[in-house]
C-alpha positions as CSV (number, residue, x, y, z in Angstrom):
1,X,29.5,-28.1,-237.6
2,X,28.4,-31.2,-235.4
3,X,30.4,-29.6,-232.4
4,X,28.1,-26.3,-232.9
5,X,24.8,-28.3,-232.7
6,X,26.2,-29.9,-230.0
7,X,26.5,-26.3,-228.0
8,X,23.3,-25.1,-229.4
9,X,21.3,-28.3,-227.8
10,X,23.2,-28.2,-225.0
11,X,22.2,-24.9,-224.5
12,X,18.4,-25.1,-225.1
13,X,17.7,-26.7,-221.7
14,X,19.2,-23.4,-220.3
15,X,17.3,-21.2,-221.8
16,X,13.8,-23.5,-221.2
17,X,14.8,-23.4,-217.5
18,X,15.6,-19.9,-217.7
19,X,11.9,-18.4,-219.3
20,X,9.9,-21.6,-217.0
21,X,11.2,-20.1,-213.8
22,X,10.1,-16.6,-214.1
23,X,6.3,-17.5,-214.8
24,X,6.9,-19.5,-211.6
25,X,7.7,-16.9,-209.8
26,X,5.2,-14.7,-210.8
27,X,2.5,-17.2,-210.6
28,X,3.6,-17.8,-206.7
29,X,2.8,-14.1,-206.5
30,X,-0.5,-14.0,-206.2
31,X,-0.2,-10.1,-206.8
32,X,0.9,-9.7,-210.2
33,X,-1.5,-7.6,-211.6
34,X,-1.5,-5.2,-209.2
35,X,3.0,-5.1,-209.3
36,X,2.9,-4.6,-212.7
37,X,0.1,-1.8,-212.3
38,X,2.2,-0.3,-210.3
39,X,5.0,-0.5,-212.4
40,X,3.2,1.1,-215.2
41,X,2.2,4.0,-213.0
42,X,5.3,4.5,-212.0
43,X,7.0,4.6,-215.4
44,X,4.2,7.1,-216.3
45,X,5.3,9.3,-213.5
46,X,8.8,9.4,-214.1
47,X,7.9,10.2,-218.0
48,X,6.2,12.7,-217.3
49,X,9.1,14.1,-214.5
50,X,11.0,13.9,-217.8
51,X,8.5,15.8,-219.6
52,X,8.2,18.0,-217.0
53,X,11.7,19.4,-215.2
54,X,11.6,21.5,-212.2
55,X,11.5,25.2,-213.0
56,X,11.3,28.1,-211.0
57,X,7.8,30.1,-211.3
58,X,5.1,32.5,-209.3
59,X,2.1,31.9,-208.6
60,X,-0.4,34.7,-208.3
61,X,-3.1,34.0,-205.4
62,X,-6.6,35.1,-204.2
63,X,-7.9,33.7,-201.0
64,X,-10.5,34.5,-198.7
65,X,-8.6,34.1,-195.2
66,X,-11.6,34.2,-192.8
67,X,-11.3,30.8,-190.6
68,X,-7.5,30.8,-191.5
69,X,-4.8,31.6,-188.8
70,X,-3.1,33.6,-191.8
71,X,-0.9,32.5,-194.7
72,X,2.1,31.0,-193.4
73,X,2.6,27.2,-192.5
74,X,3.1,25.8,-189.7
75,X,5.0,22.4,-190.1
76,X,4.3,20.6,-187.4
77,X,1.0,22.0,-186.0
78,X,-1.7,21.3,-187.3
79,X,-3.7,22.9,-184.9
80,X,-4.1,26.5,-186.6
81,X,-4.6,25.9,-190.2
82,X,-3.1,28.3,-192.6
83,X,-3.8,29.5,-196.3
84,X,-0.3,27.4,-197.4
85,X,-1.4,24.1,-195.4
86,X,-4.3,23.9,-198.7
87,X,-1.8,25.3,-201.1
88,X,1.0,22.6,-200.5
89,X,-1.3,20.2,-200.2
90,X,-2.9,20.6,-203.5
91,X,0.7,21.2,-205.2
92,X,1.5,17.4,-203.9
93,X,-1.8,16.4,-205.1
94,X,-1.7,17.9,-208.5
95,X,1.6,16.1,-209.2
96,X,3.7,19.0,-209.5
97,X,5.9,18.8,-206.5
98,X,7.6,15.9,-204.4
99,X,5.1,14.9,-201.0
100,X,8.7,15.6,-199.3
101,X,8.8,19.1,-200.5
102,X,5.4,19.5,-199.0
103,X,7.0,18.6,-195.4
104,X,10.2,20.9,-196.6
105,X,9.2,23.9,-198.2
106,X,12.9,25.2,-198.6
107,X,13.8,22.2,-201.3
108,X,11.3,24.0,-203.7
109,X,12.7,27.1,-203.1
110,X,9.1,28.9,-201.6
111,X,8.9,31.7,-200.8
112,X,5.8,33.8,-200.3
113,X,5.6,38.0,-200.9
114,X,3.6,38.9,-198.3
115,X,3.0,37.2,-194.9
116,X,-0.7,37.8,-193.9
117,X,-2.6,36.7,-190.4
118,X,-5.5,35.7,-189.2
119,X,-8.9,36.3,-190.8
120,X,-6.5,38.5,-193.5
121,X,-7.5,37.9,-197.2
122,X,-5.7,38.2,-200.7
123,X,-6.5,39.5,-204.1
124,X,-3.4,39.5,-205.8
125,X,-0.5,37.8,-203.0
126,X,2.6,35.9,-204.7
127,X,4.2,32.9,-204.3
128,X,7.5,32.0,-205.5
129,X,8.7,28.3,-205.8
130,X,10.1,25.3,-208.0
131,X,7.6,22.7,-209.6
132,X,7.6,20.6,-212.2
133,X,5.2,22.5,-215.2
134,X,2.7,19.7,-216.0
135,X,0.1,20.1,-218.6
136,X,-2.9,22.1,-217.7
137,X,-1.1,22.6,-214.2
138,X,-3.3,25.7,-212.9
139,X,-6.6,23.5,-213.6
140,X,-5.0,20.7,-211.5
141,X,-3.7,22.5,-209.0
142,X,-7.7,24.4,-208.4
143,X,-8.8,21.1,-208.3
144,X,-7.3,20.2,-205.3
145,X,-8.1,23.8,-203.3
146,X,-11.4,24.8,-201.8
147,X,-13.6,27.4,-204.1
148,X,-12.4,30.3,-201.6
149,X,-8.4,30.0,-202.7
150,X,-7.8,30.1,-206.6
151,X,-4.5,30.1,-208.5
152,X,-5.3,33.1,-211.1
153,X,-1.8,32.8,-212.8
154,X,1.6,31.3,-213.4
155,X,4.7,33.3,-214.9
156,X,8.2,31.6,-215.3
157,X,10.7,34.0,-213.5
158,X,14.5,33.8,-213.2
159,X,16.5,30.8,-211.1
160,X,17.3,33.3,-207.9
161,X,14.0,35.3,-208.1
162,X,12.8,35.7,-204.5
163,X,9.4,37.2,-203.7
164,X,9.5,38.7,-200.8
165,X,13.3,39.9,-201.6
166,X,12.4,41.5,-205.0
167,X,9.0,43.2,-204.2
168,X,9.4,46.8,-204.3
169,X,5.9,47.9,-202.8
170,X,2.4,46.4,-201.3
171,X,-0.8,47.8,-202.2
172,X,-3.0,47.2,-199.3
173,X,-7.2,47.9,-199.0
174,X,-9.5,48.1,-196.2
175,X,-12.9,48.2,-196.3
176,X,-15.1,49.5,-193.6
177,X,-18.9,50.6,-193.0
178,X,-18.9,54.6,-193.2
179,X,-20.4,54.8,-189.7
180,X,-16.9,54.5,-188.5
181,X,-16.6,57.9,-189.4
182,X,-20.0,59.5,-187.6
183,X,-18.5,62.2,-185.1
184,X,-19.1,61.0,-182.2
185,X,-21.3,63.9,-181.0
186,X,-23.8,65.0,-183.6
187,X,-23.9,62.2,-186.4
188,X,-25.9,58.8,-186.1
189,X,-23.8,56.3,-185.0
190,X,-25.1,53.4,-186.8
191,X,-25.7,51.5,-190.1
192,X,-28.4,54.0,-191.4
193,X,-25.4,56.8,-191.1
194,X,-24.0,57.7,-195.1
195,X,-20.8,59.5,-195.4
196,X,-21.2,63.3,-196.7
197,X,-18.8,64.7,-199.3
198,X,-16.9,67.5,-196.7
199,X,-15.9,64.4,-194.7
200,X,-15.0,62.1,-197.2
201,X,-12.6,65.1,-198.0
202,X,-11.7,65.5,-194.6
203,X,-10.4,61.6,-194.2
204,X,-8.5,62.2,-197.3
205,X,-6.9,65.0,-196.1
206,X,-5.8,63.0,-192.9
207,X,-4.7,59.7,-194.9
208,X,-2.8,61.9,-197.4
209,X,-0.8,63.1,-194.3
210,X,0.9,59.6,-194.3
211,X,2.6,60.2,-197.9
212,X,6.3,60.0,-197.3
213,X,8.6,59.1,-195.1
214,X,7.9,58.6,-191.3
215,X,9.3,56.9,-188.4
216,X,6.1,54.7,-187.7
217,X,7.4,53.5,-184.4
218,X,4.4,54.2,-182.5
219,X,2.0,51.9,-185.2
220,X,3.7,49.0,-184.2
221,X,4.3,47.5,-181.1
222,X,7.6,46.1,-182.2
223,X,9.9,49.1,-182.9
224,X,11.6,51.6,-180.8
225,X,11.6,55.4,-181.6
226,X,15.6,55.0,-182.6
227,X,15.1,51.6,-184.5
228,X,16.4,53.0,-187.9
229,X,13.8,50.2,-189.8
230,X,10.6,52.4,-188.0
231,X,11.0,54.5,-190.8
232,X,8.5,53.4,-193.8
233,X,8.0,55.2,-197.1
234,X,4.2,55.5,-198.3
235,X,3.7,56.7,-202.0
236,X,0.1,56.7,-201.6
237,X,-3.5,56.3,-199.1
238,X,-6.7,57.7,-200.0
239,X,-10.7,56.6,-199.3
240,X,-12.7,56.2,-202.4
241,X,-16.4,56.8,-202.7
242,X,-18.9,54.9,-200.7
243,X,-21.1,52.1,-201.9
244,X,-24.1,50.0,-200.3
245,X,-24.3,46.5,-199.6
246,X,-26.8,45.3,-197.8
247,X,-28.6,48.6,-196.7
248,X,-25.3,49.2,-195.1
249,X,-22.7,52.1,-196.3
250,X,-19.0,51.1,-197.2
251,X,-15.9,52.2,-198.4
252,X,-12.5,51.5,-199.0
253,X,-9.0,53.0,-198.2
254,X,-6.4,52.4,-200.5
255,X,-2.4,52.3,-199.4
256,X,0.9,51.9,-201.4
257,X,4.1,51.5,-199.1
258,X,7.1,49.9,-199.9
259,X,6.6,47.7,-196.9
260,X,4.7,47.7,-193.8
261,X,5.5,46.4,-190.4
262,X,2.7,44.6,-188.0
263,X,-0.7,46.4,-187.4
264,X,1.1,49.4,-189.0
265,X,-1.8,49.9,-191.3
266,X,-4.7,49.0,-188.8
267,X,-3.3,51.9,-186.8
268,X,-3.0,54.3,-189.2
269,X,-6.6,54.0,-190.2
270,X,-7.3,53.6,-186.6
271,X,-5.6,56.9,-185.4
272,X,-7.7,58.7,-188.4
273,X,-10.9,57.0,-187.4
274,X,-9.7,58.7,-183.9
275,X,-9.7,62.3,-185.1
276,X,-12.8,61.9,-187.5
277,X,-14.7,61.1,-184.9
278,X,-13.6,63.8,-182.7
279,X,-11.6,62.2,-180.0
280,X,-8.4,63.7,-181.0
281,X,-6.8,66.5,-182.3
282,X,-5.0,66.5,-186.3
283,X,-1.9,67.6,-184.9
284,X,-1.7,64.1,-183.6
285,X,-0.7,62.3,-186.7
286,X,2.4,64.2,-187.2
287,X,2.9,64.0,-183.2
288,X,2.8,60.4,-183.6
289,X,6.1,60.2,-185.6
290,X,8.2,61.7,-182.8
291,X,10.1,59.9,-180.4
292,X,7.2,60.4,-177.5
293,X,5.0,57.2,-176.8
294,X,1.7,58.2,-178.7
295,X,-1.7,55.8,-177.4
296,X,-2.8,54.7,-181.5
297,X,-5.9,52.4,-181.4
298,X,-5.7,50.0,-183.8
299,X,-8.8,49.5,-186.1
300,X,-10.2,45.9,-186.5
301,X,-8.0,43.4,-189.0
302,X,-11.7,42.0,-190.8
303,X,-11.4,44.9,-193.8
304,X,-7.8,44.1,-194.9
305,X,-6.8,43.1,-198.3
306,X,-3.8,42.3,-199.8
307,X,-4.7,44.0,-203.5
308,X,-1.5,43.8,-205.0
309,X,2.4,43.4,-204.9
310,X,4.8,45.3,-207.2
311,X,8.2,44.4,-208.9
312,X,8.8,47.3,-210.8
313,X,13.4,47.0,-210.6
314,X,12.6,43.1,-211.0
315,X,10.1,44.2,-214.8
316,X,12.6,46.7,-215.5
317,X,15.8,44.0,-215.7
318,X,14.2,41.0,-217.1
319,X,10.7,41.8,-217.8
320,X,11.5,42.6,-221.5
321,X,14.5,40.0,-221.9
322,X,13.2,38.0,-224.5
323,X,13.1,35.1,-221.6
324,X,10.8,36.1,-219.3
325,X,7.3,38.1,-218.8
326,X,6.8,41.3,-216.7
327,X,5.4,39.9,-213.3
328,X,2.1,42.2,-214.2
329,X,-1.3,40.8,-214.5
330,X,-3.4,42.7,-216.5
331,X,-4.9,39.9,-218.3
332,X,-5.9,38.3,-214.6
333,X,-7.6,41.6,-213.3
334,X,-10.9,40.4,-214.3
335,X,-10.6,37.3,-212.5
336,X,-9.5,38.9,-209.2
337,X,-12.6,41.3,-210.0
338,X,-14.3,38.1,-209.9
339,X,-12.9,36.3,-207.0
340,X,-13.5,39.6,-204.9
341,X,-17.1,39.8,-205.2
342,X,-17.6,36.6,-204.5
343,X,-15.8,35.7,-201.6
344,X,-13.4,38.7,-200.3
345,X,-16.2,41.4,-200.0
346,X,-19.2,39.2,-199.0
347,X,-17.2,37.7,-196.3
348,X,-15.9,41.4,-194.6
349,X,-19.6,42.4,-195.3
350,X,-21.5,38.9,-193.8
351,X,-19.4,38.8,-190.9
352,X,-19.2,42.4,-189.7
353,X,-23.2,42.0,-189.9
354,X,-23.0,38.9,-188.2
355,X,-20.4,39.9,-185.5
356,X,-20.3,43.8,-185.7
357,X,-16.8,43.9,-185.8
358,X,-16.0,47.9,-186.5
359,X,-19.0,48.7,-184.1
360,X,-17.9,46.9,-181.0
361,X,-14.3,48.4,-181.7
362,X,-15.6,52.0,-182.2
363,X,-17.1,51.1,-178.3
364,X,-13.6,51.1,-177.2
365,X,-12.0,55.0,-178.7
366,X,-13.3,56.4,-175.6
367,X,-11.0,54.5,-173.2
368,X,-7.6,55.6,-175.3
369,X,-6.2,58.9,-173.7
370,X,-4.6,60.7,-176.7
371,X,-2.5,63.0,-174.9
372,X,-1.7,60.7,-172.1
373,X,1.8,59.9,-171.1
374,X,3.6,56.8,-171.4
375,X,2.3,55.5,-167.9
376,X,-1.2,56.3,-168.6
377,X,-0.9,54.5,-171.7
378,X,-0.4,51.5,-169.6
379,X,-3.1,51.9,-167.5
380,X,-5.4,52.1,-170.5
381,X,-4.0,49.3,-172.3
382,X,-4.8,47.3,-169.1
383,X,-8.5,48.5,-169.6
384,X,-8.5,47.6,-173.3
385,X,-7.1,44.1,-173.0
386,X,-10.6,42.6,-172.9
387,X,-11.9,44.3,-175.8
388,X,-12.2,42.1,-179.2
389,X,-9.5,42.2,-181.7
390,X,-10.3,40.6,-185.3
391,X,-6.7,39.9,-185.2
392,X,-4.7,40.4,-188.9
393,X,-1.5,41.3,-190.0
394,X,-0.5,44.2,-191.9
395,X,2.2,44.0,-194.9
396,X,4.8,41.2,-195.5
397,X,6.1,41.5,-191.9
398,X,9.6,41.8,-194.0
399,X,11.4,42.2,-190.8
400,X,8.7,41.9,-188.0
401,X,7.3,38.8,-186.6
C-alpha cells in the first residue's frame, strides 16, 4: 500500500507539468481564439462532407448569354468570360464542390449537354457533374450567380451518366422580327412590316423541307461533302405565329435534331430567309445537300435559344428504376416560362432595337451569288468579311469545334 502512494505522488508532479505547459503554450500564442475558430470551422466542414458525400447529379440551367463568350470555360484565360466561369465559381462558393475541382473540372466528372457561343442563351441546357448534396443546395448555389443564370433543378442520375454522351436530341429556337421575311421587292422592309398568313405558310413549307436526313455539309464550314458525320437527322422545324413587342413583329422557329454542327442552324434559317425574300430559287434547299459548294448566308446568332435537351434511351432504362427520376422537367416549365420573359426575350428584343442586328445582316443577302460556283463563292466571301456577325454557336458542337 505505502509503495502505491509512493507512485501515485510521485506521479502527480507529472501530470501538473504536463496540463501547466499547454496553457503556456497557448498563452505565448497570442492567436488562440482565432486557431481554435478555425478549428471549429473546420470540423463543421468536414461534418458536413460526412453528411454530405459526393454524388453524381444534373443540373438544369437558364442563362441569358449576351456579354458571355459562350458556355464553355476557359481555364487559364480569363480574358473571355464564359457562362461556366460564374457556374463553377458559385459551386466552390456554395460549399458543394472542392476550390481544386473548380481549377479541374474533370475531378467532378462535368460535363455539359450542349456547348453554346457567344451572345447564345439557354432555357433548359444540362450540366452533369459530382458534388456534395448540401441542404438547400440549389438556393445556395443562386446565391452566388448573377439574376441572369439560375439553377431551375437538380435530379440524381446514374454514376457513368454523361450529358452530352446520353442526349438523344436538342430542341433549338430562334426568334427574329418578321421583317426578315418582307420580299425584297414589294413588301416594307422595316419594323412596321407584319407577317401575312400565305407567307407564314410559305416559311413553313421551306423549314419543313429540313425533316429527315441530309448531308448538311454546306451549313457548316467544317465538313466536306464525303465526311460521313455531315449527315444530321431533324425530326422537326416549323415558325409559329407572330407576336409584338415593342411595336415591333416577332416570331419564333422551332427545330428538333438529334445534333447539330456549328452555324448549322443559323444557315438553315438563313438560306430560307434567302428564298422568302426572293433572292433564290426553292430548289436550292435540296441543291444544298449535294456534293456542289452551295453560297448559304448564315442568319445572325442574337435569336438562338437552347429550349431543351432530350434523353429519351437514358428515361426509358433507368427513368422508372425505383432509383432514379426521368431527366424530364415538367414541374420546372413554369420557371423557365419565367426566366424567359425576363431575361432571354427582352435581351434578343432590347438589343436587336439597340443594334439592329437582323436588319444590318438582311443588308448583306444581296452580295451572296446563289448559283455561283465555288470560285465565286470566294470572291464574295471576300466582300462579306466586313459585314457584322452576332457570332453564336449552334447545337452541342458534339464533334465540331
Amino acid at each position: 500500500m505505502a509503495e502505491e502512494l509512493r507512485a501515485a505522488v510521485a506521479s502527480q508532479p507529472k501530470r501538473l507539468t504536463s496540463s501547466s505547459e499547454e496553457p503556456e503554450k497557448l498563452e505565448e500564442n497570442g492567436h488562440q481564439p482565432k486557431r481554435l475558430k478555425r478549428d471549429v470551422e473546420e470540423e463543421d466542414v468536414e461534418d458536413q462532407n460526412k453528411k454530405s458525400p459526393k454524388r453524381k447529379i444534373v443540373l438544369l440551367m437558364a442563362y441569358s448569354g449576351k456579354g458571355y463568350h459562350g458556355m464553355q470555360r476557359n481555364v487559364g484565360s480569363s480574358q473571355f468570360k464564359t457562362i461556366e466561369d460564374d457556374l463553377v465559381s458559385a459551386l466552390v462558393q456554395s460549399g458543394c464542390i472542392p476550390e481544386n475541382h473548380g481549377e479541374n473540372m474533370k475531378k467532378m466528372s462535368f460535363q455539359r449537354c450542349a456547348r453554346t457561343d457567344k451572345g447564345v442563351s439557354a432555357a433548359g441546357q444540362i450540366v452533369s457533374l459530382k458534388v456534395r448534396l448540401i441542404d438547400d443546395i440549389l438556393e445556395k448555389i443562386n446565391n452566388h450567380l448573377p439574376s441572369h443564370i439560375r439553377i431551375l433543378g437538380l435530379k440524381r442520375v446514374t454514376g457513368g451518366f454523361n450529358s452530352k454522351n446520353k442526349c438523344d436530341a436538342r430542341t433549338y429556337s430562334y426568334m427574329l422580327p418578321t421583317f426578315a421575311f418582307a420580299h425584297k421587292d414589294h413588301d416594307v422592309q422595316a419594323e412596321a412590316y407584319r407577317l401575312n398568313k400565305e407567307t407564314l405558310e410559305k416559311v413553313n413549307k421551306l423549314l419543313a423541307c429540313y425533316k429527315g436526313t441530309h448531308n448538311f455539309h454546306n451549313f457548316t464550314s467544317q465538313k466536306g461533302p464525303k465526311d460521313p458525320s455531315a449527315k444530321r437527322y431533324i425530326m422537326e422545324m416549323y415558325c409559329g405565329e407572330p407576336f409584338v413587342r415593342e411595336n415591333i413583329e416577332f416570331a419564333v422557329i422551332k427545330v428538333k435534331g438529334q445534333s447539330f454542327m456549328m452555324h448549322q442552324i443559323r444557315k438553315m434559317i438563313g438560306l430560307v430567309i434567302a428564298v422568302v425574300k426572293g433572292y433564290a430559287s426553292e430548289s436550292i434547299i435540296e441543291r444544298s445537300w449535294g456534293e456542289e459548294k452551295v453560297d448559304v448566308p448564315k442568319a445572325p446568332g442574337l435569336g438562338l435559344v437552347l429550349e431543351r435537351v432530350h434523353f429519351e434511351k437514358y428515361n426509358r432504362r433507368f427513368g422508372n428504376d425505383g432509383l432514379h427520376e426521368p431527366l424530364e422537367w415538367r414541374e420546372e416549365e413554369e420557371k423557365i416560362a419565367v426566366f424567359k420573359e425576363q431575361y432571354i426575350y427582352p435581351t434578343i428584343i432590347n438589343t436587336e432595337m439597340e443594334e439592329k442586328s437582323m436588319m444590318n445582316w438582311l443588308t448583306t443577302l444581296p452580295i451572296h451569288d446563289f448559283t455561283s460556283s465555288a470560285a465565286g463563292m470566294q470572291a464574295n466571301k471576300k466582300n462579306s468579311k466586313n459585314s457584322s456577325d452576332f457570332e453564336g454557336s449552334d447545337g452541342c458542337d458534339d464533334d465540331s469545334e
